[in-house]
NUTOR-399055 format. One record per atom (N, C-alpha, C, CB): residue number from 1; residue in three letters; atom name; x, y, z. Coordinates in steps of 0.05 Angstrom, whole numbers, plus 5000, padded with zeros to 4 digits. Each point is the difference from the previous one (the first is absolute). Glycine has a CB too. Example, Ala and Ser with C-alpha at 12.3 -4.5 7.8 and 13.67 -1.06 7.14 Angstrom:
2
1	ALA	N	5264	4886	5156
1	ALA	CA	4982	5024	5000
1	ALA	C	5018	5024	5000
1	ALA	CB	4962	4977	5025
2	SER	N	5031	5044	4961
2	SER	CA	5016	5024	5001
2	SER	C	4985	5022	5014
2	SER	CB	5024	4987	4957
END
This chain:
138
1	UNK	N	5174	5327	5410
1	UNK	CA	4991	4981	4980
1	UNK	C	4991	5016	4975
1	UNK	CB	4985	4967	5036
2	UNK	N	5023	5029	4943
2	UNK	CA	4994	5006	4964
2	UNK	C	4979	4977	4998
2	UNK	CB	5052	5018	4975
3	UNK	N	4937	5000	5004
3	UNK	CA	4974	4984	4986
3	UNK	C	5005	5007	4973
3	UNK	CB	4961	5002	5036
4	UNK	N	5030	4985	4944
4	UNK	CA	5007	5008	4965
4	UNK	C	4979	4981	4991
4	UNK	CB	5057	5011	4994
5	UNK	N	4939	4999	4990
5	UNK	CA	4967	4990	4977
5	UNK	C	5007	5013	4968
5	UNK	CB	4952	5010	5047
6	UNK	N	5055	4965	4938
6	UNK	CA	4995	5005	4970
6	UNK	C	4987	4978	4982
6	UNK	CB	5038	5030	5005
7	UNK	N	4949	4980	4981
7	UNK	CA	4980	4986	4971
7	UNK	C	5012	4991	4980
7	UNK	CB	4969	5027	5004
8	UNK	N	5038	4948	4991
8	UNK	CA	5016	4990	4973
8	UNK	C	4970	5006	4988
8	UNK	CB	5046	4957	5008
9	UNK	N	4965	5037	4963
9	UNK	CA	4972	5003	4975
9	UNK	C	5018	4979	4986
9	UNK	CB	4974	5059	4992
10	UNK	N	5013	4925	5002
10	UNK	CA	5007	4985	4980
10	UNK	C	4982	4988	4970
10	UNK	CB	5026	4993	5044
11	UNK	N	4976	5017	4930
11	UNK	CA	4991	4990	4972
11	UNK	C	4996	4969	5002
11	UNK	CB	5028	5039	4973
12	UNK	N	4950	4937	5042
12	UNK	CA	5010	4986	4992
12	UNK	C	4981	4990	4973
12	UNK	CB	5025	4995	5046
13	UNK	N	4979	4993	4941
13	UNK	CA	5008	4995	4972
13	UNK	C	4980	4971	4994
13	UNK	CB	5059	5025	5004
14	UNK	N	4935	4957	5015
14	UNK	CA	4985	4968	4999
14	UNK	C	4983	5008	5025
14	UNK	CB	5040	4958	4981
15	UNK	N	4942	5016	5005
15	UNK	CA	4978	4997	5021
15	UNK	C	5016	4987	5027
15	UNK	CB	4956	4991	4959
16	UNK	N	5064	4995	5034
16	UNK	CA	5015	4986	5029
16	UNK	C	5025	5005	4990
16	UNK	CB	4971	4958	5019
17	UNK	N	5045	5065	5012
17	UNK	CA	5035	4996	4994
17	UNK	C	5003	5004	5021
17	UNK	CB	5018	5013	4960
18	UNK	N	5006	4975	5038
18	UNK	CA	5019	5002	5024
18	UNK	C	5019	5024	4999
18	UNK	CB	4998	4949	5003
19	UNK	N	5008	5061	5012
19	UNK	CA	5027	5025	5001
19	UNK	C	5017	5011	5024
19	UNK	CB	4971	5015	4966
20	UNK	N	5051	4973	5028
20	UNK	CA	5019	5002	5024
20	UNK	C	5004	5033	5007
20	UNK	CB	5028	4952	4984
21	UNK	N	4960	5054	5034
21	UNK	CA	5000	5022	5024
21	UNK	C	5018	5012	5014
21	UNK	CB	4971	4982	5003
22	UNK	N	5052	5004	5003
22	UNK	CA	5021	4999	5017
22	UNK	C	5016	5019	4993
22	UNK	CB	4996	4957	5008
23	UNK	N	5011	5059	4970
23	UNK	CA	5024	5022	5002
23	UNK	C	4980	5020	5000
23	UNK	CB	5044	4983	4974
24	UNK	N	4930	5023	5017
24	UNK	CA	4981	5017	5007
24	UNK	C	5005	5006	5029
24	UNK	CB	4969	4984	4966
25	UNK	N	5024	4996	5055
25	UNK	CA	4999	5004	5024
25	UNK	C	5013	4996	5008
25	UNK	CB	4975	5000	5003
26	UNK	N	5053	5001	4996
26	UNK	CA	5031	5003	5009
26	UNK	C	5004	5030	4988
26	UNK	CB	5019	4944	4999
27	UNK	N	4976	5075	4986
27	UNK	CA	5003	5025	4989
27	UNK	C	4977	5015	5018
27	UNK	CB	5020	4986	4950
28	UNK	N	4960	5000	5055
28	UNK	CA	4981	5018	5032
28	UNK	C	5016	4999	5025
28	UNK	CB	4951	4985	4989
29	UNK	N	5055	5001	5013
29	UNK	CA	5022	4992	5026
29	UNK	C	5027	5016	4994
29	UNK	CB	4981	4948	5007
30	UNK	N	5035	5062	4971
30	UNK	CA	5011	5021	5005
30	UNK	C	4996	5014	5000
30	UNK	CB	5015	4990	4997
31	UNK	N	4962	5025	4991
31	UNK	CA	4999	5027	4995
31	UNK	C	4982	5005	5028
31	UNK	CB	5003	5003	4939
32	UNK	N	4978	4984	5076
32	UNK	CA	4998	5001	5029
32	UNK	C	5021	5005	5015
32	UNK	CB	4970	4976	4994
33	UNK	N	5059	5012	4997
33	UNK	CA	5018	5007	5028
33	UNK	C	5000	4972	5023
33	UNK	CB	4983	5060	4995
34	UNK	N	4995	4929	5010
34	UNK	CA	4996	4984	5023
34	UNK	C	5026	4971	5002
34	UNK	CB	4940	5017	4995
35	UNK	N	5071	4991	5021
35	UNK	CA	5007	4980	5010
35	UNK	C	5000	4969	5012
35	UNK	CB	5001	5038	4994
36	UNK	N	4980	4971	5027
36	UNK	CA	4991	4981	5017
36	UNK	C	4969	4995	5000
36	UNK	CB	5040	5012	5027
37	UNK	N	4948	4981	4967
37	UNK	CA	4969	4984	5004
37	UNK	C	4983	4989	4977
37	UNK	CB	4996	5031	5036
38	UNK	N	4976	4965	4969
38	UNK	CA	4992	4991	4979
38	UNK	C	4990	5003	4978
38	UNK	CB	5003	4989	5026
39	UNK	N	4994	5003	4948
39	UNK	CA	4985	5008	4974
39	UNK	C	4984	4982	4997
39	UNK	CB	5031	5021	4979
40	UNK	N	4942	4992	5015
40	UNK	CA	4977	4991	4994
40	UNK	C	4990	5005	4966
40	UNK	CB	4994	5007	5054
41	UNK	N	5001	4973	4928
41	UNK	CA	4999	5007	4987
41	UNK	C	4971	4980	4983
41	UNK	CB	5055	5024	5011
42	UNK	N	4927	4988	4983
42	UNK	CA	4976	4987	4989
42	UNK	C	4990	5016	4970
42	UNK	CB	4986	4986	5055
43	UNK	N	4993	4989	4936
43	UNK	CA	4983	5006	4982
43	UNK	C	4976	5017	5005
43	UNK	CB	5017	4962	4987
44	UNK	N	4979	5059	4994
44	UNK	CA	4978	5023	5001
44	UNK	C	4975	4984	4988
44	UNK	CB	5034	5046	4992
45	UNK	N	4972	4929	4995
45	UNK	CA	4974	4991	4985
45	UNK	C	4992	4981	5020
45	UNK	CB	5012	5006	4948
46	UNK	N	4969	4979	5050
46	UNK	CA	4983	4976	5004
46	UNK	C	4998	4988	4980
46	UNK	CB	4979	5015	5029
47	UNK	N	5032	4980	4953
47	UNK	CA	5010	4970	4981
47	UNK	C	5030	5009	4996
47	UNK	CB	4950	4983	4966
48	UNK	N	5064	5022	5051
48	UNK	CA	5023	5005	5005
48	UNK	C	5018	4985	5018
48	UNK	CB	4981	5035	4986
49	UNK	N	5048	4957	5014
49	UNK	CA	5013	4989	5018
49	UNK	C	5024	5014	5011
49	UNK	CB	4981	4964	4979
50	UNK	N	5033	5031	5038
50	UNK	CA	5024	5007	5008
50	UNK	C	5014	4984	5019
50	UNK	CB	4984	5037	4989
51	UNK	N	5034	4955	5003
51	UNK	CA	5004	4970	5007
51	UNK	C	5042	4991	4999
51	UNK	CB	4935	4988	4972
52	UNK	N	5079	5005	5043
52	UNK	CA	5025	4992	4997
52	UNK	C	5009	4973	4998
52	UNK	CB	5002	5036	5020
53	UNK	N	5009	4963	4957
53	UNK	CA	5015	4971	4996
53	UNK	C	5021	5005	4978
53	UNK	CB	4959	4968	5011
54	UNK	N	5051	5011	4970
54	UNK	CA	5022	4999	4994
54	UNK	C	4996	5008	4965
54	UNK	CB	5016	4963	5046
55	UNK	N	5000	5049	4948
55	UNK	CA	4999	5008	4967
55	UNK	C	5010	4979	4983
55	UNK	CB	5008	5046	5009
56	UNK	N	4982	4942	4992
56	UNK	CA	4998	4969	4976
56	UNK	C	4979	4998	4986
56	UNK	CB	5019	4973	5027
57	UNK	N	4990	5031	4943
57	UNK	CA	4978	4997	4983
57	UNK	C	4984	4980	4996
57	UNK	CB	5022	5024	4986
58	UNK	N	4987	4947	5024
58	UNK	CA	4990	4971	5004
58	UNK	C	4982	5009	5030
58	UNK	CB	5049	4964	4975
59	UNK	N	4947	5043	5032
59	UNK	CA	4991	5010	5033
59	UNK	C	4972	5010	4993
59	UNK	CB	5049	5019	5024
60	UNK	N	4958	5003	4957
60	UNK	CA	4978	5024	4990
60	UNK	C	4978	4978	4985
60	UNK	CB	5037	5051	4987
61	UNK	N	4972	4929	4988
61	UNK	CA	4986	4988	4992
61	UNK	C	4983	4984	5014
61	UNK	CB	5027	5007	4974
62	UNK	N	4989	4982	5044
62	UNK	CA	4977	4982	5019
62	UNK	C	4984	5016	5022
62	UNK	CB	5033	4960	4996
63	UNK	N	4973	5062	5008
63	UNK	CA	4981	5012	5014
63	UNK	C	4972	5008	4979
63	UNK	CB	5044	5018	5035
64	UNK	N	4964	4991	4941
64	UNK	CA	4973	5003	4973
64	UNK	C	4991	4969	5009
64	UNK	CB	5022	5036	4945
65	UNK	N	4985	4943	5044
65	UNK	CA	4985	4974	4990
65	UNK	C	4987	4992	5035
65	UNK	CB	5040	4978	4947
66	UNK	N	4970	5032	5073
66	UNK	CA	4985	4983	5029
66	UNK	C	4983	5025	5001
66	UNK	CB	5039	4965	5034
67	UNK	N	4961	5064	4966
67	UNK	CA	4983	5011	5001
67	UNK	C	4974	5004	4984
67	UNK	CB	5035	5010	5019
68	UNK	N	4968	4975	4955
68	UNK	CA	4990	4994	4988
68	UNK	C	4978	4979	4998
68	UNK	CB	5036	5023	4993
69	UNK	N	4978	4962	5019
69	UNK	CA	4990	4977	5008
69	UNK	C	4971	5001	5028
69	UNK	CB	5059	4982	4980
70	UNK	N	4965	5034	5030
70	UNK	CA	4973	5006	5032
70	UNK	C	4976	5014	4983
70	UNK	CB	5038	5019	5051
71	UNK	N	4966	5005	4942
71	UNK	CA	4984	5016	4989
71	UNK	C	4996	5015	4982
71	UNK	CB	5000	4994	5027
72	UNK	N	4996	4985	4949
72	UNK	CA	5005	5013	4974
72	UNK	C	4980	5014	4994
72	UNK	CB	5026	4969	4983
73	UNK	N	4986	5051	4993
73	UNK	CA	4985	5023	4991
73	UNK	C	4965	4988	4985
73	UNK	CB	5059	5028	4990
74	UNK	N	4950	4953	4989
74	UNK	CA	4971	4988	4987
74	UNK	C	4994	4980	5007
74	UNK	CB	5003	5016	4967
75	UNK	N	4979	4973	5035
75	UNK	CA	4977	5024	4985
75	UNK	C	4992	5018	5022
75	UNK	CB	4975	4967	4965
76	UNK	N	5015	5059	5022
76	UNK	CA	4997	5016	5016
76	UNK	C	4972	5002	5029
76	UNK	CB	5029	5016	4952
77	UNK	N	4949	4968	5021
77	UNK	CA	4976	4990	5020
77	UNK	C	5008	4981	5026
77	UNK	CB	4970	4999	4955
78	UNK	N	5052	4987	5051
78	UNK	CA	5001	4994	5022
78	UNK	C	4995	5015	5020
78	UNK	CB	5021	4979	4983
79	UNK	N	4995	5044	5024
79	UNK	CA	4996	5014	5017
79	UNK	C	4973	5018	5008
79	UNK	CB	5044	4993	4989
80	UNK	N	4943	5010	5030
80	UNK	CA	4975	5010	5009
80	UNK	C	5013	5041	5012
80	UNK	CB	4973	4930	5021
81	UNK	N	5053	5075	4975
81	UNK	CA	5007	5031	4996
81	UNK	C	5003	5005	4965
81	UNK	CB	5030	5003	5055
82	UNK	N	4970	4981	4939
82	UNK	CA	5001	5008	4972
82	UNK	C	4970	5011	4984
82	UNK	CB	5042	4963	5001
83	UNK	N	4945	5046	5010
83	UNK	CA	4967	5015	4987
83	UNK	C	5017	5023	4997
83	UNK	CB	4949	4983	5026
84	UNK	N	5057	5021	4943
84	UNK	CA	5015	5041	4991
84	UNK	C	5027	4995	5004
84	UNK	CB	4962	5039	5022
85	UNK	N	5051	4942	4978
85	UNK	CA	5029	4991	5015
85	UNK	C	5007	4977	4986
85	UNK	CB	4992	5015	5049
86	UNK	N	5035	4991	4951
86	UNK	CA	5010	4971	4989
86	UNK	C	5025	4992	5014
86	UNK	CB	4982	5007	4955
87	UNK	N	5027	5006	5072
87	UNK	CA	5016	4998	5019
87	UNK	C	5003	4978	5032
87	UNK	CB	4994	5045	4972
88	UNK	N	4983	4946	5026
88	UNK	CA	5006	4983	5023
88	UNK	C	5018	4979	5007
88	UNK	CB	4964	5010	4997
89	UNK	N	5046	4987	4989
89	UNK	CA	5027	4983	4998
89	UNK	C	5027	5009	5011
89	UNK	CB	4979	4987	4961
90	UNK	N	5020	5043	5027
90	UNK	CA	5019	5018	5009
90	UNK	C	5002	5001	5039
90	UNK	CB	4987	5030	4945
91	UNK	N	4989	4981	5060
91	UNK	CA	4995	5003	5034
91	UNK	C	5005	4971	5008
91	UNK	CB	4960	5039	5003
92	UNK	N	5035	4936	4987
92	UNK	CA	5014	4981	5010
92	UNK	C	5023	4994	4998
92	UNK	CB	4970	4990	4998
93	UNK	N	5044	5008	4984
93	UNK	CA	5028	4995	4996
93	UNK	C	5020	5022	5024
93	UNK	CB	4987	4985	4940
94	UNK	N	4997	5050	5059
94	UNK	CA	5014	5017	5019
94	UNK	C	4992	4992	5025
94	UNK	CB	5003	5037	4972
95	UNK	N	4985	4943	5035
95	UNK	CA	4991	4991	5031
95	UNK	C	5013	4975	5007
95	UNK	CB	4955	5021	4997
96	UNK	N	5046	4975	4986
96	UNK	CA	5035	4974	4998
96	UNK	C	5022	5009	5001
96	UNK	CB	4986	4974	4973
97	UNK	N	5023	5046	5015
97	UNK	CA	5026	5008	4991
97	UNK	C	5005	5023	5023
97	UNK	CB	4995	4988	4945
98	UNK	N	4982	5029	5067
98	UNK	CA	5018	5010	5031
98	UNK	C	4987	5040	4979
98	UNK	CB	5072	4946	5026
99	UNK	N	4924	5063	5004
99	UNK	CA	5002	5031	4987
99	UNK	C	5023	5013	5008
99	UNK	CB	4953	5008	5000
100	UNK	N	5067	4993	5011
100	UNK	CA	5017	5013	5011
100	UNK	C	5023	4978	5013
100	UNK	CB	4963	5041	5006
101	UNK	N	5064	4978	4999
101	UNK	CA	5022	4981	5013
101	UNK	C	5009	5031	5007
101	UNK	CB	5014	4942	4972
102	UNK	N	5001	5038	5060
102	UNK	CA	5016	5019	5016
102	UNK	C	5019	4998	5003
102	UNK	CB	4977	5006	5015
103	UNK	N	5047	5008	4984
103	UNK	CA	5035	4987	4992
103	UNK	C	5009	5018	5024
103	UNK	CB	5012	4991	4937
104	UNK	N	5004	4999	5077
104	UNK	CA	5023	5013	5019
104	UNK	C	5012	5016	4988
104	UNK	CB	5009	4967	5024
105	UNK	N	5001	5054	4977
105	UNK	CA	5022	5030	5000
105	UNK	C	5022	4988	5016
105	UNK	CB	4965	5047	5002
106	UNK	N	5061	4953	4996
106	UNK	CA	5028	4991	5016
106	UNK	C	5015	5010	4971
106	UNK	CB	4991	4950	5041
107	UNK	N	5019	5074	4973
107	UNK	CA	5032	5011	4993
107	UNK	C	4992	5011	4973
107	UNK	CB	5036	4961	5025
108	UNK	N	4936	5059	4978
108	UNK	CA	4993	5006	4972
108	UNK	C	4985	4986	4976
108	UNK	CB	5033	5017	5015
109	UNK	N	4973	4958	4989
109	UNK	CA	4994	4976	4976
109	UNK	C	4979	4980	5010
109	UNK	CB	5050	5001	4982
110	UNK	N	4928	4993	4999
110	UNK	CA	4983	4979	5004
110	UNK	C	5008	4980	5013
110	UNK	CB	4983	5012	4968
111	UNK	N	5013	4978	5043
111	UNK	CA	5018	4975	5023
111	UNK	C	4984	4972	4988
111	UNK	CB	5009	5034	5057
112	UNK	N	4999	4967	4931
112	UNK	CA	4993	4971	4980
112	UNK	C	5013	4976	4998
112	UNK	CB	4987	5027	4977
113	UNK	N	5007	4942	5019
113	UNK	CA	5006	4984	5005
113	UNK	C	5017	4992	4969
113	UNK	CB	4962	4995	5043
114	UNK	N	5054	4984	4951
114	UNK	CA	5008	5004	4984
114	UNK	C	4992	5000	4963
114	UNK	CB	5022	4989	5046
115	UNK	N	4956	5001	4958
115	UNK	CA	4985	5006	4959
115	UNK	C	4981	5010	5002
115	UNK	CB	5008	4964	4974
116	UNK	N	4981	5049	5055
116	UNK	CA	4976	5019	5001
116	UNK	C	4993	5018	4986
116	UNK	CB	5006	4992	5030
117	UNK	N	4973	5016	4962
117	UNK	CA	4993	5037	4980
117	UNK	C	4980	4992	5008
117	UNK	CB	5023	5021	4953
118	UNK	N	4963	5009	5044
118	UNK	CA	4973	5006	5001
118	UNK	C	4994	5003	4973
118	UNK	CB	4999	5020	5043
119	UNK	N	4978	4976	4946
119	UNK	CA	4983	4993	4971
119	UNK	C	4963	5013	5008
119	UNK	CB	5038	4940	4985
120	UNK	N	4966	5073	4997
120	UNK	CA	4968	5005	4995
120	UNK	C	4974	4990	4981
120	UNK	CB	5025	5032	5013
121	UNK	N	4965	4945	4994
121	UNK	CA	4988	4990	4986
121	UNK	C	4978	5001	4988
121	UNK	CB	5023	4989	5017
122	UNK	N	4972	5022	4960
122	UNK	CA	4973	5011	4988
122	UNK	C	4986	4979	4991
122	UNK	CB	5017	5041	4987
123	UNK	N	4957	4956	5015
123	UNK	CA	4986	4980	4997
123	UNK	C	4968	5002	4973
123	UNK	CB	5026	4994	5060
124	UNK	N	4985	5037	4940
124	UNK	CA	4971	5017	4986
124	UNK	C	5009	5025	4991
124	UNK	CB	4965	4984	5031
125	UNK	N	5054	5010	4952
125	UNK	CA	5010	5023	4989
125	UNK	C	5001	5020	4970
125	UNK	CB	5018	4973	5034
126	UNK	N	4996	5035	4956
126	UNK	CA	4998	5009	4975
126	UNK	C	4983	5029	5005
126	UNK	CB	5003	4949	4975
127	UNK	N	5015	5057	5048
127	UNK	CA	4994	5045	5006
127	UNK	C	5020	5002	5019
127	UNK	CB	4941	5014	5001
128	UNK	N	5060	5006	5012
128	UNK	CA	5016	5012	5015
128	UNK	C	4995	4997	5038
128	UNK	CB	5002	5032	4951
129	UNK	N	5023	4959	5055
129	UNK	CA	4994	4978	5028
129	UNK	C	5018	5016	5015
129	UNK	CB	4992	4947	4985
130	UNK	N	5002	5058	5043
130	UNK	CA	5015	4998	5019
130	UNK	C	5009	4985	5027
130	UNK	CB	4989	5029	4975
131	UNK	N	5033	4978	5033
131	UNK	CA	5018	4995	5029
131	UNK	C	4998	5016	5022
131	UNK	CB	5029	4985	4975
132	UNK	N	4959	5012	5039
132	UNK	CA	5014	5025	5035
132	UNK	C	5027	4979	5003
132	UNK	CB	4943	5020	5043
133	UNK	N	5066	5003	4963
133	UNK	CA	5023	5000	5029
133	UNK	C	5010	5012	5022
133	UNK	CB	5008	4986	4975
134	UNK	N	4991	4997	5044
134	UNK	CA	5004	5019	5026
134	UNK	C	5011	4986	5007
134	UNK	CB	4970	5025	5010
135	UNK	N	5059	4998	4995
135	UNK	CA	5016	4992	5023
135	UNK	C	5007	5014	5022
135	UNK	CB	5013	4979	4970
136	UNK	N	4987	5008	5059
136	UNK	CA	5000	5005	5020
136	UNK	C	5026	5002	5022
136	UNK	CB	4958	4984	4981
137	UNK	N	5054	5032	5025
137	UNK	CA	5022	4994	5016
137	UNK	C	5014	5024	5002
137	UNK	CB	5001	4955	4988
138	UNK	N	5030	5041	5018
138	UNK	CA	5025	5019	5014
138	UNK	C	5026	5004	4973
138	UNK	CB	4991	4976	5062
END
């Protein structure tokens, strides 16, 4: 059994984006070699997501306006973590949105369904973010 562990870094750029992940962690998966088993791949933050669905920009929008909706950013006095903080929104939306997803390895390639990707969803951003990945297998 191989084991492999690498750190995306990603610039993101907004307080909330979305960013398709998927040839990132299809380029860990070759340069691992692995064949057969699984990839694990999560968020290093806590107002961070990592999460699989479909790359539709109509998709992305409604995920902003319902997450928005659950737990919007203002005002900021709502929240009782916000004393020195203006993030509590963030830790909710990433407790909705999932910290991690685990994808099958078969025949080298993410074994994905058909409009699946993995996406990393920043929720508290505007610095420098990361990804683990670990993949596991033969």
């Amino acid at each position: 059994m191989k084991a492999y562990r690498k750190e995306l870094w990603f610039d993101v750029e907004h307080r909330r984006q979305l960013i398709n992940i998927t040839p990132d962690v299809e380029a860990c998966l070759r340069e691992s070699g692995i064949r057969e088993g699984l990839a694990l791949v999560n968020a290093m933050h806590i107002s961070a997501s990592v999460f699989i669905n479909d790359d539709e920009p109509g998709l992305h929008a409604d995920f902003e306006r319902w997450l928005e909706k659950l737990a919007p950013e203002k005002p900021h006095s709502q929240y009782a973590h916000n004393r020195g903080e203006d993030n509590a929104d963030a830790h909710l939306k990433r407790t909705i949105m999932g910290r991690e997803v685990v994808v099958a390895v078969t025949g080298g390639r993410l074994d994905f369904g058909p409009w699946e990707r993995i996406f990393y969803g920043e929720f508290d951003g505007m610095r420098r973010k990361r990804v683990l990945v670990k993949l596991i297998g033969e």
